[in-house]
C-alpha positions in Angstrom: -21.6 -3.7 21.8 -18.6 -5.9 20.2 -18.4 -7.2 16.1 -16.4 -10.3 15.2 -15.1 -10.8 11.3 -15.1 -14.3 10.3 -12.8 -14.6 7.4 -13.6 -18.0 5.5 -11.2 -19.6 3.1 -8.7 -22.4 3.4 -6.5 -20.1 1.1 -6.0 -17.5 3.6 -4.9 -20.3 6.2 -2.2 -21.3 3.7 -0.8 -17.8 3.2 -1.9 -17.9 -1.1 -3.6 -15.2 -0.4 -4.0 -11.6 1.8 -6.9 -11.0 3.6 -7.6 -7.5 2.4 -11.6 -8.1 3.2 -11.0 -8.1 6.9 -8.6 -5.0 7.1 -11.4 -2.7 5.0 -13.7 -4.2 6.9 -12.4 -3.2 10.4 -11.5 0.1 8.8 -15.0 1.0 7.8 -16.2 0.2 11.2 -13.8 1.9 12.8 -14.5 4.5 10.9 -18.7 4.8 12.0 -17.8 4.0 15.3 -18.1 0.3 15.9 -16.1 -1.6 18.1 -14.0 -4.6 16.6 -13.3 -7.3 18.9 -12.4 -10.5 17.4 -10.9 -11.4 13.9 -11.2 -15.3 13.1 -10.0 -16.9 9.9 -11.4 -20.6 9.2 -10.7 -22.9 6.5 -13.3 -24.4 4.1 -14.8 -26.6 6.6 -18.2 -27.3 7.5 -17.5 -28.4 11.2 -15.1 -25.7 11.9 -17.0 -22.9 10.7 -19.8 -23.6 12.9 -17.3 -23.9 15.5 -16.1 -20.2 15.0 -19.6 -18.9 14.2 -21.0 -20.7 18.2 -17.8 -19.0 19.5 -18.6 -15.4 18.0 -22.1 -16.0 19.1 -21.2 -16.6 22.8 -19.0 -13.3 22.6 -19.8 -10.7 20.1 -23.3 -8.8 19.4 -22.9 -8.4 15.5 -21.2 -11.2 13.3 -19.7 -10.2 9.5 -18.5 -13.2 7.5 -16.9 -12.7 4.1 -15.6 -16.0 2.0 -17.0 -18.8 1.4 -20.0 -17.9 -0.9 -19.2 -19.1 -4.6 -20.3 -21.8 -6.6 -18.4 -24.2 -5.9 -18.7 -27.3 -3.7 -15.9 -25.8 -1.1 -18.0 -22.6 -0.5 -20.2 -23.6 2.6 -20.9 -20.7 4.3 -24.5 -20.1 3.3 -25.5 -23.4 4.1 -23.6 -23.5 8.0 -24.6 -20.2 8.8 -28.2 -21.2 8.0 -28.2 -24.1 9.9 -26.6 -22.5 12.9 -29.6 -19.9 12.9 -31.9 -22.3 12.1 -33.4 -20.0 9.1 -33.7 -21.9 5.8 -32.1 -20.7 2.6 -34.0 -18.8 -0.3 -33.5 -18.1 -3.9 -33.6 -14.5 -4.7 -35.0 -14.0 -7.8 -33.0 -10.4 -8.4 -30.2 -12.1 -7.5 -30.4 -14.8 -9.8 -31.1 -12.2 -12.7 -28.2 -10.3 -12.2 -25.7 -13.4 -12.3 -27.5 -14.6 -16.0 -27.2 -11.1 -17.0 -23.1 -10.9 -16.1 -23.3 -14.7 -18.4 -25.5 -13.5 -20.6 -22.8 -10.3 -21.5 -20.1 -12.9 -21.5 -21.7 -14.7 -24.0 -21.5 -18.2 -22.2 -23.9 -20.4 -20.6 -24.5 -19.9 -16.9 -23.6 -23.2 -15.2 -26.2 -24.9 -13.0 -23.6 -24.4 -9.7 -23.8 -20.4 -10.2 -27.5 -20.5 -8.6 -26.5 -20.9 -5.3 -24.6 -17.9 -5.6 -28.6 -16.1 -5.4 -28.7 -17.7 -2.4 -27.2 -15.1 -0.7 -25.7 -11.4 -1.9 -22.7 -11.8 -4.2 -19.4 -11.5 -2.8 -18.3 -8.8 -5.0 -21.6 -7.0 -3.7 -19.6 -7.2 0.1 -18.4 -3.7 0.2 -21.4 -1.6 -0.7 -23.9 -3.9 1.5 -21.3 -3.2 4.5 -21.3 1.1 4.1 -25.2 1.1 2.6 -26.7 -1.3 5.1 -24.7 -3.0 7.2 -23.1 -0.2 9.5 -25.9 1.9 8.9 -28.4 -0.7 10.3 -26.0 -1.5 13.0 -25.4 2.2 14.2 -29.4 1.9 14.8 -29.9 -0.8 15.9 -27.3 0.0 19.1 -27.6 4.2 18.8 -24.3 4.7 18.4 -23.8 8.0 18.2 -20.0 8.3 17.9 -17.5 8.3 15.6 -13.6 7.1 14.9 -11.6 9.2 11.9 -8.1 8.2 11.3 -5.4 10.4 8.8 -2.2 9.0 8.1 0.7 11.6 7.8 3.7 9.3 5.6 7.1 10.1 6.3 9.6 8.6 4.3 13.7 8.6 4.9 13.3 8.5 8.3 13.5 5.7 11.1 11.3 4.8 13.6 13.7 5.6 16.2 14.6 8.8 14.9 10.7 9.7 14.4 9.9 8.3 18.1 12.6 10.8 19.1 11.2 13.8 17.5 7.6 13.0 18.4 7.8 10.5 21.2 6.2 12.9 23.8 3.5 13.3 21.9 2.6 9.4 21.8 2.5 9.8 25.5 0.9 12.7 26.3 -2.2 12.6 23.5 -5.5 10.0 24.5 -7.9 11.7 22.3 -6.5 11.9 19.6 -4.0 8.9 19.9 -0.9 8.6 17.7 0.3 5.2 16.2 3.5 4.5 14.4 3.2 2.2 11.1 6.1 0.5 9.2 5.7 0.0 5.8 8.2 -0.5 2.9 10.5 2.4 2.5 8.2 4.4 4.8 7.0 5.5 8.1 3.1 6.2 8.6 1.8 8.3 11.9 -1.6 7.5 12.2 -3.6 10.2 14.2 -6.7 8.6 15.3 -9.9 10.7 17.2 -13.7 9.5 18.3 -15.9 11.9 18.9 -19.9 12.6 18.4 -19.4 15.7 16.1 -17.6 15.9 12.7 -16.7 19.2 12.9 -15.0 18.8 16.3 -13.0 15.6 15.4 -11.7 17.5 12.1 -10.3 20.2 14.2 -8.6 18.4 17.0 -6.7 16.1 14.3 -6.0 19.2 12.4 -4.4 20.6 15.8 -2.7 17.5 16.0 -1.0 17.5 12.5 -0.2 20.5 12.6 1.6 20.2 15.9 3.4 17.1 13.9 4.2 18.9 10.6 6.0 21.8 13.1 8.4 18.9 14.5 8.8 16.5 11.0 8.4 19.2 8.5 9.5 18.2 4.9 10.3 15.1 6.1 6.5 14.5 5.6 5.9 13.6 1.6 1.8 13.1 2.1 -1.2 12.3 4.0 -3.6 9.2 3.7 -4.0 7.9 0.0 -1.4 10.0 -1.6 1.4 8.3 -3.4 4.7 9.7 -3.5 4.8 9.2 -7.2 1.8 11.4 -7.5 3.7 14.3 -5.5 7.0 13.9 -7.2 4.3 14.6 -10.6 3.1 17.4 -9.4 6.4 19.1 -7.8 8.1 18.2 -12.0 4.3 19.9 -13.4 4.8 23.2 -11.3 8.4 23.8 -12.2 8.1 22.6 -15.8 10.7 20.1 -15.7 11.1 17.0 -17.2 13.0 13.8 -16.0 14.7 10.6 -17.4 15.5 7.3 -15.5 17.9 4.8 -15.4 17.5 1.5 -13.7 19.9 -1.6 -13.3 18.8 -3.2 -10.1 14.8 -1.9 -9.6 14.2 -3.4 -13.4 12.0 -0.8 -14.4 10.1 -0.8 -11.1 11.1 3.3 -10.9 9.6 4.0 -14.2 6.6 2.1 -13.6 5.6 3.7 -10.6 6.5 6.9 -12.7 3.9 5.6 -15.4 1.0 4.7 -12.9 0.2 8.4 -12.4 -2.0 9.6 -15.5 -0.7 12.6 -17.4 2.9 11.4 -16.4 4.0 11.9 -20.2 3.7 16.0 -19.6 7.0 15.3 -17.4 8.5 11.6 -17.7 10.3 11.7 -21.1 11.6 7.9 -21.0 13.0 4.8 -18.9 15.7 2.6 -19.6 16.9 -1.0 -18.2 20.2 -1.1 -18.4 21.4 -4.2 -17.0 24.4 -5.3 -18.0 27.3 -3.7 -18.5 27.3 -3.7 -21.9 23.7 -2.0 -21.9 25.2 1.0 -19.7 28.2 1.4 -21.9 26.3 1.2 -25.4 23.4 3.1 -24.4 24.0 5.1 -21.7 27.2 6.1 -22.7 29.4 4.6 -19.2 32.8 4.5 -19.8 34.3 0.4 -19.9 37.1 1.9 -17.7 35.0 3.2 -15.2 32.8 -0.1 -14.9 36.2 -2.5 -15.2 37.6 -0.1 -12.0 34.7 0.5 -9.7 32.4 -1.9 -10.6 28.5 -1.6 -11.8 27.2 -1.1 -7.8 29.6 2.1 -7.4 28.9 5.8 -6.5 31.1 6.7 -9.7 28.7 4.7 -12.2 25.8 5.6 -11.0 26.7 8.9 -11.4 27.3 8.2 -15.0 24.2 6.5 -15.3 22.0 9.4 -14.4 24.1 12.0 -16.1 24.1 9.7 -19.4 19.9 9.0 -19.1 19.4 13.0 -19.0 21.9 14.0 -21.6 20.5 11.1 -24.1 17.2 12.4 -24.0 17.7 15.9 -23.1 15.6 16.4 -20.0 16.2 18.5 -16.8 16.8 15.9 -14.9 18.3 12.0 -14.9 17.7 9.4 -12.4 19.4 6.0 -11.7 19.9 3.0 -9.7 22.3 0.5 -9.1 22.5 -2.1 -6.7 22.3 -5.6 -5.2 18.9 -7.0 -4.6 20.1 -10.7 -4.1 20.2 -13.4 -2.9 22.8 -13.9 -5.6 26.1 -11.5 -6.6 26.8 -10.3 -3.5 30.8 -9.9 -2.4 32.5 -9.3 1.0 33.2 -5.9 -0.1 29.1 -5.4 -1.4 26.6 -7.4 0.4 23.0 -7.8 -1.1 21.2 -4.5 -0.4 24.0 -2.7 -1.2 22.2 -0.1 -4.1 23.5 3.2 -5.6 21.0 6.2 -6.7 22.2 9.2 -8.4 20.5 12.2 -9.7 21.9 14.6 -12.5 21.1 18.0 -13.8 22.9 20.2 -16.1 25.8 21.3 -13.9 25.7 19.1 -10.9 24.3 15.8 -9.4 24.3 14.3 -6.2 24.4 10.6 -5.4 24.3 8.4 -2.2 25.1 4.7 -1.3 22.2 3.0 0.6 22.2 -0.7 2.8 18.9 -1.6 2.3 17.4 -5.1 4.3 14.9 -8.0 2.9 14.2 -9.9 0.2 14.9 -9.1 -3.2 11.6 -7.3 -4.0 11.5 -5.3 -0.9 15.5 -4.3 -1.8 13.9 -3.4 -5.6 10.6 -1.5 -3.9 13.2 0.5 -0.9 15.6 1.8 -3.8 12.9 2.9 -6.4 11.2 4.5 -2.9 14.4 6.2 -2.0 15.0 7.4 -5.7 11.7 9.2 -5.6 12.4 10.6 -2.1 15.8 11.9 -3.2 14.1 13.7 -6.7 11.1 14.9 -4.0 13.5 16.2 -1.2 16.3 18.1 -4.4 13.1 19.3 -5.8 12.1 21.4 -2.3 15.7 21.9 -1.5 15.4 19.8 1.5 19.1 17.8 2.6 19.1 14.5 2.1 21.1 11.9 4.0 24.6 10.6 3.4 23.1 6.9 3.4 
């Protein structure tokens, strides 16, 4: 048997928004076992979503649309799907309580549009219909019996190329479990993937698997599915009771924030500071006017500085800093945009490194604050890090 997703929204066609519904969608079903054949995304359109909805008819056994199911006079989907099945609408009386009650607790009067929203299940109601009845009644309905589990090993510092190199043979050799590569920003995912019938089988062949990977990446692998390098570099400051400092010119407080989205991060993160100007990272920071007017603000030399005056201001074990170029503006022959600095300073030594970083200006910002944490991670568990 074969699903389709029909994404509705003429928002998604126009790129406003990510279609996020779809991609936990086709990860759920993956997950109990259901094959995904067809993604469609359709604007707010009467014609056009009965169009797609004939189409997945002709071609696909089950049929999950999100979108499309507000108040509003653009949300159509109730209506054309109930005309293409020929089943008339009903009011659901629950339904219809539990939307005056969310009103009701806001304090302001339910307009008369929200009642066509207990017409059908609410859209923020999609997730928990999809794992509590949907696949469940699906699985039944077609006895499916097996099962697809994913884990996600994330690498970071590393290229694609180099990674294919050190694990290439096993993308070639492995069909149950199959390995993918994923690019994200600043990092590298391998996604080990396994169906089976039994649980306990499918744990231990990805468990053979990563453990074959971890052999040939080693430290070079910072976590596995949902964990955040933020949260490890936590953890790694927690066990050895030390405490850090950063200092940010071109990631604008984009390092300390990710610091700061971990809870408890105040047992280790002492402060962050935006110094952006040069004035800011003489006067508060303590950078010599000599050493900016020579090397410049992007330079191995200030950065250094930077870090060394962050920790010693506020007396932690360790300083962090960044300097760069994130563009599309202040760029020079001699430093391009993506150029970016990062230096880390204890008491006694420090270690810093240029980086060439490619993209936009928020991906530049998101790759330095990335490779910031990486460099803390890999000085933390004495692993080398890179020249560049």
């Amino acid at each position: 048997m074969g699903t389709e997703i029909i994404t509705i929204g003429t928002e998604l066609l126009l790129g406003q928004i990510v279609d996020t519904n779809a991609s936990w969608i086709a990860q759920r079903l993956a997950e109990a076992g259901i094959d995904l054949f067809y993604k469609t995304t359709v604007g707010d359109n009467a014609g056009r979503i009965e169009a797609a909805l004939r189409q997945a008819l002709e071609r696909a056994d089950v049929i999950i649309t999100t979108g499309g199911l507000g108040p509003t006079e653009d949300d159509l989907t109730r209506d054309v799907v109930a005309a293409v099945l020929e089943r008339p609408l009903r009011l659901d009386p629950a339904v219809l309580a539990h939307i005056e009650r969310r009103f009701a607790h806001r304090k302001i009067p339910m307009p008369e549009n929200n009642r066509k929203q207990a017409m059908v299940p609410e859209p923020a109601e999609m997730k928990p219909m999809l794992t509590e009845q949907v696949i469940p009644r699906i699985r039944e309905t077609f006895g499916i019996q097996s099962r697809i589990v994913s884990r996600v090993l994330k690498t970071c510092g590393i290229s694609e190329s180099k990674l294919d190199h050190a694990i290439g043979d096993y993308f070639r050799e492995m069909q149950n479990p199959t390995i993918g590569v994923l690019a994200h920003a600043g990092e590298i995912h391998v996604r080990l993937t396994c169906k089976g019938e039994d649980p306990a089988t499918i744990t231990r062949m990805l468990d053979d698997l990563e453990a074959k990977i971890r052999e040939r990446l080693g430290p070079l692998i910072f976590g596995r599915d949902e964990e955040k390098l933020e949260a490890l570099i936590g953890q790694l400051l927690r066990e050895r009771k030390a405490t850090l400092a950063v200092a940010e010119s071109c990631t604008g407080g984009l390092l300390a924030s990710r610091l700061t989205d971990i809870s408890g991060s105040s047992d280790y993160l002492e402060r962050g500071v935006v110094t952006y100007s040069n004035t800011a990272k003489e006067q508060i920071l303590g950078v010599p006017a000599e050493l900016l007017r020579e090397s410049g603000a992007v330079s191995l030399p200030v950065v250094r500085a930077m870090a060394e005056g962050v920790r010693r201001m506020s007396g932690t074990t360790f300083g962090l800093a960044t300097t760069g170029i994130a563009g599309p503006t202040g760029a020079t022959p001699e430093k391009p945009v993506g150029l970016v600095c990062i230096a880390l300073a204890w008491d006694g030594g420090d270690l810093a490194r240029e980086y060439r970083f490619h993209g936009g200006r928020e991906l530049i910002k998101y790759r330095a604050a990335q490779m910031a944490l990486e460099m803390l991670r890999r000085h933390l568990l004495a692993v080398p890090i890179s020249e560049t």
